[in-house]
C-alpha positions in Angstrom: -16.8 25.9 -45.1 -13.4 27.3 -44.4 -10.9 26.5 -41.0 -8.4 29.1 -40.2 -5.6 28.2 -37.9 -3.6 31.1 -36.6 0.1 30.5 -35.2 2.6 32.2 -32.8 5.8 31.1 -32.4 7.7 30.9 -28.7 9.9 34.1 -28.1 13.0 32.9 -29.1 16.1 35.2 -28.2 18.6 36.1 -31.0 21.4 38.6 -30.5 22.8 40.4 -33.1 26.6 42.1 -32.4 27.0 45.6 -33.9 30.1 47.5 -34.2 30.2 51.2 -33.9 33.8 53.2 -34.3 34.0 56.9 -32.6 37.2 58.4 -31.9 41.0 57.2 -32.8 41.3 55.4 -29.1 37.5 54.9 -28.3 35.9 51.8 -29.4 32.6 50.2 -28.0 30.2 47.8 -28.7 26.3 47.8 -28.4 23.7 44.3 -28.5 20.5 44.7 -30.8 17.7 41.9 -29.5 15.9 40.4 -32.2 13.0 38.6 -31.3 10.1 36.6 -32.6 7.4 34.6 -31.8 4.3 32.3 -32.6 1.8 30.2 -30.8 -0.9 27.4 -32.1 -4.4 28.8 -31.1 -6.2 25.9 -30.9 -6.6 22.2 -32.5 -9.3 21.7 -35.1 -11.5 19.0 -36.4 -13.2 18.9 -40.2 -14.1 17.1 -43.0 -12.4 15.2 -45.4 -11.8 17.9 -48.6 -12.7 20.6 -46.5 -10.4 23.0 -47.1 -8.1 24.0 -44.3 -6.4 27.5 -43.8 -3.0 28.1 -42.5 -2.6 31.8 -41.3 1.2 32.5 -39.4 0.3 36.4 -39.8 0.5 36.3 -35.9 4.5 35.7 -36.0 5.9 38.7 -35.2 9.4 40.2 -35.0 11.2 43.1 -33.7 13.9 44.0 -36.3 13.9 42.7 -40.3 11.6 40.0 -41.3 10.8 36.0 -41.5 10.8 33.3 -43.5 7.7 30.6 -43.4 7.6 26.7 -43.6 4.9 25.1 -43.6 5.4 20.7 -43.2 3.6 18.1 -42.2 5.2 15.5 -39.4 2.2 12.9 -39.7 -0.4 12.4 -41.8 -2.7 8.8 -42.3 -0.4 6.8 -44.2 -2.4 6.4 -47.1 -2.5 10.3 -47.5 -1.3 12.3 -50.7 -1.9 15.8 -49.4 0.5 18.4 -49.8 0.6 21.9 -48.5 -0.1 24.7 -50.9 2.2 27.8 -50.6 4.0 25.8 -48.3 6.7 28.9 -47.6 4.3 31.5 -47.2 2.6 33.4 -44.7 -0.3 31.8 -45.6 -0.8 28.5 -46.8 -3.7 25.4 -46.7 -4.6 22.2 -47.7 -7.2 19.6 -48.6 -7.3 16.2 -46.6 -8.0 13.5 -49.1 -8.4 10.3 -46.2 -9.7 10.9 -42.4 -7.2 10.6 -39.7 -5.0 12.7 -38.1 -3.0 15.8 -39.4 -0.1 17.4 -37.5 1.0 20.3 -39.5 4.7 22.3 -38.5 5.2 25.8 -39.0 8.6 26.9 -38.8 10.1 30.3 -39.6 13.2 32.2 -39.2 14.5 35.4 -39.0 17.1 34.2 -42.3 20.6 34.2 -40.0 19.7 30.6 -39.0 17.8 30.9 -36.1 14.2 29.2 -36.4 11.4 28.1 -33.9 8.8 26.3 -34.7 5.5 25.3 -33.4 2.7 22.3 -34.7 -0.7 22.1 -34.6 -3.3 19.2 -35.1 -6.1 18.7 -37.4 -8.7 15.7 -37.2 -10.1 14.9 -40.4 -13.6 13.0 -40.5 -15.5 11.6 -43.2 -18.9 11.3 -41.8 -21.5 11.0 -38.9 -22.7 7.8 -38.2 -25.8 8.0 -35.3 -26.3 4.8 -33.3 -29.4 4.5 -31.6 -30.3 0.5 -31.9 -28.7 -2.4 -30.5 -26.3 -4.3 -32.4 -27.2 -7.9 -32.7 -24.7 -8.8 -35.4 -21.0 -8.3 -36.4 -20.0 -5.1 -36.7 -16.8 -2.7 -37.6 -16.8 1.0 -36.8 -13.8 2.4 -38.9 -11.4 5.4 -38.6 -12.8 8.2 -40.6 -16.1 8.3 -39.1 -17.8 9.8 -36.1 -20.1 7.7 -34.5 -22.8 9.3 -32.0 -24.2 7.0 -29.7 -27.3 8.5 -29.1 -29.1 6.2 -25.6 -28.6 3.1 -24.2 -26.9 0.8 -26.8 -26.5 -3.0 -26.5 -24.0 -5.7 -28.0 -26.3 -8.7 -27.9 -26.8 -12.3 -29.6 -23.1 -13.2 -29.7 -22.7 -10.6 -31.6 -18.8 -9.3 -32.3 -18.4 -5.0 -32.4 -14.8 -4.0 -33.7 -13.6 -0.8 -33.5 -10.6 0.1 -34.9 -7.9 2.3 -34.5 -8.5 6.2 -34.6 -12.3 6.1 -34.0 -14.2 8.5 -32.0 -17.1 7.3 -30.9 -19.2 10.4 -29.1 -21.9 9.7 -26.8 -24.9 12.1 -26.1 -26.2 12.9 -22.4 -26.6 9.6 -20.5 -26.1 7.2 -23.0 -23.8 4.5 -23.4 -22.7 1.1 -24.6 -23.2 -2.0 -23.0 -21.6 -5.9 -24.2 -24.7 -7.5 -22.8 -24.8 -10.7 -23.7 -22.1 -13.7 -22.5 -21.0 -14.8 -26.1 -20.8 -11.1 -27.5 -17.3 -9.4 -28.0 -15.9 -6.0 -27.8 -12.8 -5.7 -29.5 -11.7 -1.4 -29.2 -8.0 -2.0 -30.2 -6.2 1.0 -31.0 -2.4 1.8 -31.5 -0.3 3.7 -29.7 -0.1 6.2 -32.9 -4.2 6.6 -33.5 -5.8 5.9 -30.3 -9.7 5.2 -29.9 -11.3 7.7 -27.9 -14.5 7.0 -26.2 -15.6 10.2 -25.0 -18.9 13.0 -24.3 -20.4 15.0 -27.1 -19.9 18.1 -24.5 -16.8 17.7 -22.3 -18.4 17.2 -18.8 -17.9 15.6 -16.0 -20.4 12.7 -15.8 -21.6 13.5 -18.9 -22.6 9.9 -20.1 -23.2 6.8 -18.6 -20.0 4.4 -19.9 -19.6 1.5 -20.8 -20.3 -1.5 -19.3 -19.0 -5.6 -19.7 -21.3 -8.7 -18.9 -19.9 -10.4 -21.6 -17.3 -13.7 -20.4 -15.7 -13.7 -23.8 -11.7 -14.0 -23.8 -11.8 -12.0 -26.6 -13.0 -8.6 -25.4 -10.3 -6.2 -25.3 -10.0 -2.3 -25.1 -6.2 -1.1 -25.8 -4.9 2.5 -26.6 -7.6 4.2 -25.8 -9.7 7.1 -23.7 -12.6 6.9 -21.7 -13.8 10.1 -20.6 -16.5 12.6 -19.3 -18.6 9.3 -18.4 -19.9 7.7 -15.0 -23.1 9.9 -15.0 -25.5 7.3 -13.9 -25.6 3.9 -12.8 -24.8 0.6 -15.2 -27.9 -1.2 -13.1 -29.2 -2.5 -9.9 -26.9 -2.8 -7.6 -24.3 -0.7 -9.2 -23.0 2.7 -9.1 -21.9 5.6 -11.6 -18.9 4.2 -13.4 -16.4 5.0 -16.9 -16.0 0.8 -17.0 -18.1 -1.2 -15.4 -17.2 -4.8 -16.0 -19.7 -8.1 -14.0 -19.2 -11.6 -14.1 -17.1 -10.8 -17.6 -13.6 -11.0 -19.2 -11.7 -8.6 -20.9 -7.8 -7.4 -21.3 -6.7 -3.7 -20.9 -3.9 -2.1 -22.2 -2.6 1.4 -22.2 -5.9 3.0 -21.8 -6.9 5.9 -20.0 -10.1 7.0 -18.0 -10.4 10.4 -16.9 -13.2 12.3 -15.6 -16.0 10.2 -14.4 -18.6 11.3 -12.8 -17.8 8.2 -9.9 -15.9 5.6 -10.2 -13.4 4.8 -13.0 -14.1 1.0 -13.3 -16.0 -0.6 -10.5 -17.2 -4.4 -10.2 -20.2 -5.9 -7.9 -18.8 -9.2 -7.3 -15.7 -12.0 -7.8 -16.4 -13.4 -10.9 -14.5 -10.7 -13.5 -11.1 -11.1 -15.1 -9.5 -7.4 -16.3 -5.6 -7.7 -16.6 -4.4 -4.6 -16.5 -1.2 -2.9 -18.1 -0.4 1.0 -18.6 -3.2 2.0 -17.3 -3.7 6.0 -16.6 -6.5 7.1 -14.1 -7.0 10.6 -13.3 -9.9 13.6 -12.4 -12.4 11.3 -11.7 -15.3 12.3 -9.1 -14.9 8.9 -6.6 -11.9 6.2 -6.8 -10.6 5.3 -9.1 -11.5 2.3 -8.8 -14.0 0.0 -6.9 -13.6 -3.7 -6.7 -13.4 -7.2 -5.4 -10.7 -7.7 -3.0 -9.5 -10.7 -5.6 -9.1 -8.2 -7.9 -6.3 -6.2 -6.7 -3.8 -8.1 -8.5 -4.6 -7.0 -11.8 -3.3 -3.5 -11.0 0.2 -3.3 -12.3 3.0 -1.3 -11.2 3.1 0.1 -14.9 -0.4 2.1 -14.1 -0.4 5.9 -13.4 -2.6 7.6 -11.1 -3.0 11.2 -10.6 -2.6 11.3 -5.9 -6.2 12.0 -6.0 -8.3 8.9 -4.9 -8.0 4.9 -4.1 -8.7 2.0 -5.7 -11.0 0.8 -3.2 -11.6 -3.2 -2.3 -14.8 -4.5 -0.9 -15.2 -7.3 1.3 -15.3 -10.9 0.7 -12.1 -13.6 -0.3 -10.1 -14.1 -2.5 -10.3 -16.7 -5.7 -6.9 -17.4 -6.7 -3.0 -16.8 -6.2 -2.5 -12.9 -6.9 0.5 -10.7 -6.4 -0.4 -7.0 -5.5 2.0 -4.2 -7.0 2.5 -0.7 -5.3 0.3 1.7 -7.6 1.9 4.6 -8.7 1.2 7.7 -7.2 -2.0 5.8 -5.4 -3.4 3.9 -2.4 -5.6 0.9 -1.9 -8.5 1.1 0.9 -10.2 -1.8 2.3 -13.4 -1.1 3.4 -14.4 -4.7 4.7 -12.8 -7.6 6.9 -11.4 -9.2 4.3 -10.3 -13.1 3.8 -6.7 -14.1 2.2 -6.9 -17.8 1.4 -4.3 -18.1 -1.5 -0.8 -16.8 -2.0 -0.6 -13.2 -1.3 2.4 -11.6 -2.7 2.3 -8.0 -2.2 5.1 -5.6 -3.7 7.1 -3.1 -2.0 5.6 0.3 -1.6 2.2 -0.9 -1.5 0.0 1.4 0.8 -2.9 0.0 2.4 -5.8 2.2 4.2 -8.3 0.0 6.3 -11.8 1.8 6.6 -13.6 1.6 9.9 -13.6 -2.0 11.4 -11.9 -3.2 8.3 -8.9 -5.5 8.3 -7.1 -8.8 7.2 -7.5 -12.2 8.2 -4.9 -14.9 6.1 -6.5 -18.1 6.8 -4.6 -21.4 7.3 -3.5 -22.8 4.0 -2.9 -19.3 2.9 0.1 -17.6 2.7 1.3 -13.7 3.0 4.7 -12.6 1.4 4.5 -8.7 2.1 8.2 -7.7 1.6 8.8 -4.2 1.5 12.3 -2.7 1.2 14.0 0.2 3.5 13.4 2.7 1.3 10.1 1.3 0.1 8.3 0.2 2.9 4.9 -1.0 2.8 2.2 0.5 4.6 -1.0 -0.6 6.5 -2.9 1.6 8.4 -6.4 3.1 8.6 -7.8 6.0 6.4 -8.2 8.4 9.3 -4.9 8.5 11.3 -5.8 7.6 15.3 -5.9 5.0 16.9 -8.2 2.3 16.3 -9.4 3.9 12.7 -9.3 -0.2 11.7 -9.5 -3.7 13.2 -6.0 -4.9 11.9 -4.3 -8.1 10.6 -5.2 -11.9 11.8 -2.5 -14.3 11.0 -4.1 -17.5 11.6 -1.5 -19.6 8.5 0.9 -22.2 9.7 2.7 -21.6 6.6 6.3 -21.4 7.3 6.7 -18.8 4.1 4.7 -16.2 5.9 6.9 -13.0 6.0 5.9 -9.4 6.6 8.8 -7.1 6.5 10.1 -3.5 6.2 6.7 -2.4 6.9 4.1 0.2 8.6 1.2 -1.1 10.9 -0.6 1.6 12.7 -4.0 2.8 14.1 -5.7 -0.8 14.3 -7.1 -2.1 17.3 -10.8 -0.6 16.1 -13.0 -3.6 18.0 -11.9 -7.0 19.2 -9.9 -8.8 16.5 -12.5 -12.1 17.2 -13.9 -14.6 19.9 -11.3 -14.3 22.8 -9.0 -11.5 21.4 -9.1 -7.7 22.4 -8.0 -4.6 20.0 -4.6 -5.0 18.5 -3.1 -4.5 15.4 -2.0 -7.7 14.9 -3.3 -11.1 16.0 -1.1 -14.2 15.6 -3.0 -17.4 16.3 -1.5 -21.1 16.1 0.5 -19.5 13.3 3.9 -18.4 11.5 5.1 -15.9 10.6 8.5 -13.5 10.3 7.9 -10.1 11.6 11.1 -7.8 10.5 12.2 -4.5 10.4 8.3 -3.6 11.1 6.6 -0.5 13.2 3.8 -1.3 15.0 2.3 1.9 16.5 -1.2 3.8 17.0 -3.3 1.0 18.4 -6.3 1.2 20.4 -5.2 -2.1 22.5 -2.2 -4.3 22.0 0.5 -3.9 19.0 0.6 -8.0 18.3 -1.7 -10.5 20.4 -1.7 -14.1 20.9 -4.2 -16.7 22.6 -2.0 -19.9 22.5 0.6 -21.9 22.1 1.1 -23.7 18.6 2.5 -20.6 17.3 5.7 -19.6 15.6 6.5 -16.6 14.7 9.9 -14.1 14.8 10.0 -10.3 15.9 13.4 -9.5 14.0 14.2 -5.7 14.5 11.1 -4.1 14.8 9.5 -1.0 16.6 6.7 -0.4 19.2 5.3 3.0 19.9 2.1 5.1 21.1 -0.1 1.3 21.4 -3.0 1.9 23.9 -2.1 -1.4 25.8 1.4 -3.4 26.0 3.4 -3.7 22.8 2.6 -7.8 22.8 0.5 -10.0 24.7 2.1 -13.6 24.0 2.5 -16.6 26.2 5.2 -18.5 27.8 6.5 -20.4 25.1 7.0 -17.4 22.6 8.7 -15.0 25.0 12.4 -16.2 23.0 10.1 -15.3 19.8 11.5 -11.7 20.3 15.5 -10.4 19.8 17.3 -7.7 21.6 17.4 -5.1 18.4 13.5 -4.3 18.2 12.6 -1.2 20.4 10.0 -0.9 22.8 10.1 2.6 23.2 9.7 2.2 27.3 6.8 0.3 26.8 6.3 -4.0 27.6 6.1 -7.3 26.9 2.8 -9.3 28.6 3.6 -12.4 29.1 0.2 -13.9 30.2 -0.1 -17.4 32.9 1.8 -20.7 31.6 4.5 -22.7 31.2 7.5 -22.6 28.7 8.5 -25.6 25.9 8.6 -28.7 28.1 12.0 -29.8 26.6 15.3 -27.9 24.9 16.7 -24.3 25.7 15.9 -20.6 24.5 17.2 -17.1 25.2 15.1 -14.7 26.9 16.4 -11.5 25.3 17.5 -8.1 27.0 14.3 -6.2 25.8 15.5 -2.5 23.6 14.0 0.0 26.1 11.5 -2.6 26.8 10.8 -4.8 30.1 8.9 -7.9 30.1 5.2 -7.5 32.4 4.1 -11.0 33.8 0.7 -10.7 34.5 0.3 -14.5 34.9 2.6 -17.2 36.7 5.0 -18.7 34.4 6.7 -21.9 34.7 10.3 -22.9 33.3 10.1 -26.6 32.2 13.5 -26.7 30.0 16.2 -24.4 30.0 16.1 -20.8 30.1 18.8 -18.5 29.6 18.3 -14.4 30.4 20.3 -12.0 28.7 22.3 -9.5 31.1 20.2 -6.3 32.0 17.0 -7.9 30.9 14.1 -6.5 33.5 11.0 -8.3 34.7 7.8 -6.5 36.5 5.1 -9.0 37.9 1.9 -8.8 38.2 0.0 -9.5 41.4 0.1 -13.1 43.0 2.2 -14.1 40.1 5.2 -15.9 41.0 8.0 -17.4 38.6 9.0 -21.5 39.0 11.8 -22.9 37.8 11.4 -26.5 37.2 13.8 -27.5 34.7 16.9 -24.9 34.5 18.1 -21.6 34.9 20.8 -19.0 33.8 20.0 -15.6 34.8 23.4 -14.4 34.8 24.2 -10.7 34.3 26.9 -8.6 34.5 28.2 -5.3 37.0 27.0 -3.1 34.5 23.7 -4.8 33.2 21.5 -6.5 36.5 19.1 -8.4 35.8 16.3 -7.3 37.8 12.9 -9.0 38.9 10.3 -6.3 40.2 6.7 -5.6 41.2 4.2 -3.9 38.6 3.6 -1.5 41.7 6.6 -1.3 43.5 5.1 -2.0 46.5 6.1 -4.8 49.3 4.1 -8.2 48.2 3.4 -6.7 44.5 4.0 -10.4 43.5 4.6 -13.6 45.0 8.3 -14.6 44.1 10.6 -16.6 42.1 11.0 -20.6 43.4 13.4 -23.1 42.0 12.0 -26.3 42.5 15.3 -27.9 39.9 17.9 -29.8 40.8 20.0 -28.7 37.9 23.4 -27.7 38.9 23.6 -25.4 36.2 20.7 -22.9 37.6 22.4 -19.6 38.4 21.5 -16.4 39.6 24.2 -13.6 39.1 24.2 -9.8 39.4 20.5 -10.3 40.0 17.8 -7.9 41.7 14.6 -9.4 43.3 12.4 -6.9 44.6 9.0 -6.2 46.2 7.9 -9.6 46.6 6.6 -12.3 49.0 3.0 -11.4 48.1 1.8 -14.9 49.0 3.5 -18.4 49.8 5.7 -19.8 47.6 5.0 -23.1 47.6 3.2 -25.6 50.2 5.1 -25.7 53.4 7.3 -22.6 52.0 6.7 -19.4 53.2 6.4 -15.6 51.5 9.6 -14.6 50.4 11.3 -12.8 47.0 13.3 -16.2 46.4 12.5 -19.9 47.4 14.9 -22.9 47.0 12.1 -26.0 47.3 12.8 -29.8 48.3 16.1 -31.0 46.5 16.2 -27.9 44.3 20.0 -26.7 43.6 20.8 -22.4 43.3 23.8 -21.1 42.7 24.0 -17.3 43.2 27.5 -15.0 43.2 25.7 -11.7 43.5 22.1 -11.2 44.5 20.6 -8.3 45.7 17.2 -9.1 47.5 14.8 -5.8 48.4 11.6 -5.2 50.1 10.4 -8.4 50.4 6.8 -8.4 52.8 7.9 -12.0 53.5 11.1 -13.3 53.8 14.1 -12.3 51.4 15.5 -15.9 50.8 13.8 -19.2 51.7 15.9 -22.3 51.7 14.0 -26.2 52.6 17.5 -27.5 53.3 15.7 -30.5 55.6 14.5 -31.7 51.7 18.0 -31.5 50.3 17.8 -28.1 49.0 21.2 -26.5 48.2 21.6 -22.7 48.4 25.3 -21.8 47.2 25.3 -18.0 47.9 27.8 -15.3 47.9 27.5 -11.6 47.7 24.3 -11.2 48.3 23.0 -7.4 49.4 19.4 -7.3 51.6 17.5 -4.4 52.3 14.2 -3.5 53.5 13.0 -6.9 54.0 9.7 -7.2 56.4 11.2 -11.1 58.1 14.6 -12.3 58.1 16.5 -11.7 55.1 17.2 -15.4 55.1 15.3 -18.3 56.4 16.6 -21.7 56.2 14.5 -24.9 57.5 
């Protein structure tokens, strides 16, 4: 038998200068294009001293004629081959070892100017079919096709090596399995003769794959290809799948898995140990891959994808410490309410999609690192993009390394986060964390919820937007938890019913285009300081106590104003100051629309009440629409009212009632 290779070399542009003379005074100058070309037709495999045919009769060329090389620029090292009528047209040779042949054509049109083009040849030796299972050691070597030809199994403890530069071909629907828990696959090629598993026709799905129940430490595929497999299932319980890999060990390294018929690797379970490195996934039929959500960390940052797919985590916890790298050119999905109750370090870039009613819950003793960088943020949000598409994060860890920053959160808020929360994208509960530089936007209810106090947590420079209900539902005691740089986009803060830390001082800040919403009555039992220009709207019958202190003190340009929700006479109840602190202060500050109910026993409806030996000091007040009174002072208690500019309007009884 005979191969013929035919060549074509890539048009290659060479001028050539001509001079022609005419007249005395009239000189010009004309360009002649010389051109020529060649072009491999197509790779070739044969046998070991098969003759093989080298025909560059396909080089053309427009003007004169070319010379031929003919080289080789690898050949298996152990090979003696040489070209015959290596500077001809045509030329051969006879491969003496199996392996792989790259031969060079080169030709020129004899002024120096060459192009070349190369073309490879893989040599075999023989056909090996395997039809039985392999119950003791074994080595398939380079040289040889092997043809597996059904359902193969490594069983007994037995050890299968396959070494560099084997094909191994598998007919329609079969495939190789590593059975038993003591047998061993070791498919360790090199990066300059990889081992290819692949389909005796090139289709998608063509055979079933391979498959690893074996636990050894030893098992290992490197430098390799998987393709055309993943055309039926590897068992109960399992779908279509290149790798499948159960309750097994084994290392990859530089291999690629292309065109499955499903998955590229899937597991069914925690148990499995696959480090990955340099992995390549592309033109598979379903994700790339489908696996435990413990097993995200053995996805490295080194791995190529081609856009096309996920790889996909199912439900459950996880088993160990793991860091989770951004995939490259790829996206995780969760498709299950997943637990985190290790160390969770996840890399910038990483994208996250949540199927419907998926999410996160980090448990206490847990902790989340998930620091992302402005440029590389990292992203969770749900596979279809509207609100509630998933059910969002849980932060129930006290862990004081918590972090989440430079970040995306978005469309969560699918069904109530658990037993006493609503829809949200976040939930932080008797927990801390630091939230910075994150956007929390899309959800169906709340962007960040809490129940309870006993949390801890910072919102550092973040950004609400488009969330179905407020921005935050928090308490009392976390209202300083927020800072004056994260925007609110004109939405809230709801501050639900209770009372602040009982002892030391925070900040309430000037919200970023946000106001605070009480829709329960707070209390103030230490000391409070609001940020000029900071605005409150309360809900109806709440009213604000101070008990402790006070210092509400804004500026000309920046009130500090204390509204209805509705802004409607007796929307809410009122502020009182029952503290005898003579620190408490009230400058360039607005009540409004209260006097909703009585302040206090034996105290009337009013916007502002000053209760038994309570102390107030207030340079410029501006008190509107109360349906009560405006100001309230108990001065027969020892109550001590130290006002000065103070503006009324619209009040319903006297603007101020003293008794």
């Amino acid at each position: 038998m005979k191969t013929q290779l035919s060549f074509r070399l890539m048009t290659l542009f060479i001028a050539g200068l001509f001079l022609f003379t005419a007249c005395e005074d009239d000189e010009t100058t004309e360009e002649v294009d010389v051109t020529f070309t060649a072009e491999a037709v197509a790779d070739a495999t044969v046998n070991v001293n098969e003759e093989v045919f080298l025909d560059g009769s396909n080089s053309t060329i427009n003007s004169g004629s070319l010379e031929y090389s003919w080289t080789f620029s690898s050949k298996p090292g152990a090979s003696n081959v040489q070209i015959d009528d290596a500077f001809s047209q045509m030329a051969s040779f006879i491969p003496d070892i199996a392996g792989e042949y790259v031969v060079v054509l080169e030709v020129s049109d004899g002024n120096g100017e060459t192009d070349q083009d190369d073309v490879t040849i893989e040599v075999i030796s023989d056909v090996v079919e395997i039809s039985e299972d392999i119950t003791t050691d074994e080595t398939w070597t380079a040289g040889t096709l092997y043809r597996v030809m059904n359902s193969v199994s490594v069983e007994n403890g037995a050890r299968l090596t396959i070494e560099p530069g084997v094909t191994v071909e598998f007919v329609q629907d079969a495939g190789l399995s590593i059975s038993s828990d003591n047998s061993v696959l070791v498919a360790a090629g090199t990066e300059e003769e990889q081992i290819t598993f692949t389909g005796e026709q090139e289709i998608t799905g063509y055979w079933r794959g391979l498959s690893i129940f074996s636990n050894s430490v030893e098992n290992e595929i490197s430098h390799a290809e998987i393709r055309y497999a993943g055309s039926t299932s590897a068992g109960t319980y399992f779908d279509a799948a290149a790798l499948t890999i159960d309750q097994a060990k084994i290392q990859l390294s530089d291999v690629t898995i292309t065109n499955s018929g499903q998955y590229g690797i899937q597991t069914r379970r925690d148990e499995s140990e696959f480090p990955m490195h340099n992995m390549t996934f592309k033109e598979n039929e379903g994700d790339h891959a489908f696996v435990h959500i413990s097993q995200l960390g053995y996805f490295d940052e080194a791995s190529i994808f081609d856009g096309v797919g996920y790889v996909t985590a199912y439900g459950g916890g996880t088993t160990h410490d793991m860091t989770i790298s951004a995939l490259n050119d790829a996206k995780y999905q969760i498709v299950n309410f997943v637990d985190f109750e290790h160390e969770i370090v996840i890399n910038d870039g990483a994208i996250f999609e949540f199927g419907p009613d998926a999410g996160i819950i980090v448990r206490d003793g847990s902790v989340i690192k998930a620091n992302g960088t402005e440029s590389n943020k990292i992203v969770f949000t749900g596979t279809s993009k509207t609100p509630g598409a998933w059910r969002g994060i849980f932060i129930g860890s006290s862990s004081v390394d918590n972090i989440i920053e430079h970040a995306e959160i978005s469309y969560g808020g699918s069904s109530d986060m658990a037993t006493y929360f609503d829809k949200t994208n976040m939930v932080i509960d008797q927990a801390n964390i630091t939230l910075r530089n994150i956007s929390f936007t899309g959800s169906a209810g709340y962007g960040i919820q809490t129940r309870r106090i006993g949390s801890d947590f910072l919102v550092e420079n973040c950004e609400f937007d488009n969330n179905a209900d407020s921005h935050m539902l928090i308490h009392p005691e976390q209202i300083d938890f927020v800072d004056n740089q994260t925007n609110f986009n004109g939405g809230d803060v709801e501050v639900y019913y209770g009372d602040t830390e009982e002892s030391g001082s925070e900040t309430w800040s000037n919200l970023n285009n946000g106001v605070y919403y009480f829709s329960g009555s707070v209390r103030i039992d230490n000391s409070v300081t609001i940020e000029p220009g900071a605005f409150f709207e309360m809900g109806t019958d709440v009213r604000l106590q101070v008990s402790n202190e006070i210092k509400a003190e804004g500026t000309s340009a920046k009130w500090i104003v204390f509204s209805g929700r509705s802004k409607a006479k007796g929307a809410w109840d009122g502020i009182l100051v029952t503290s005898s602190s003579v620190e408490n202060v009230l400058d360039y500050v607005k009540i409004e629309y209260g006097g909703g109910g009585d302040l206090a026993t034996y105290m009337n409806a009013g916007n502002l009440g000053v209760y038994g030996d309570a102390y107030l000091s207030a340079p410029n007040l501006e008190i509107e629409n109360s349906a009560g009174y405006g100001v309230i002072v108990r001065a027969t208690r020892d109550a001590i009212f130290n006002g000065g500019n103070i503006a009324y309007t619209g009040n319903d009884l006297d603007d101020f009632y003293t008794y």
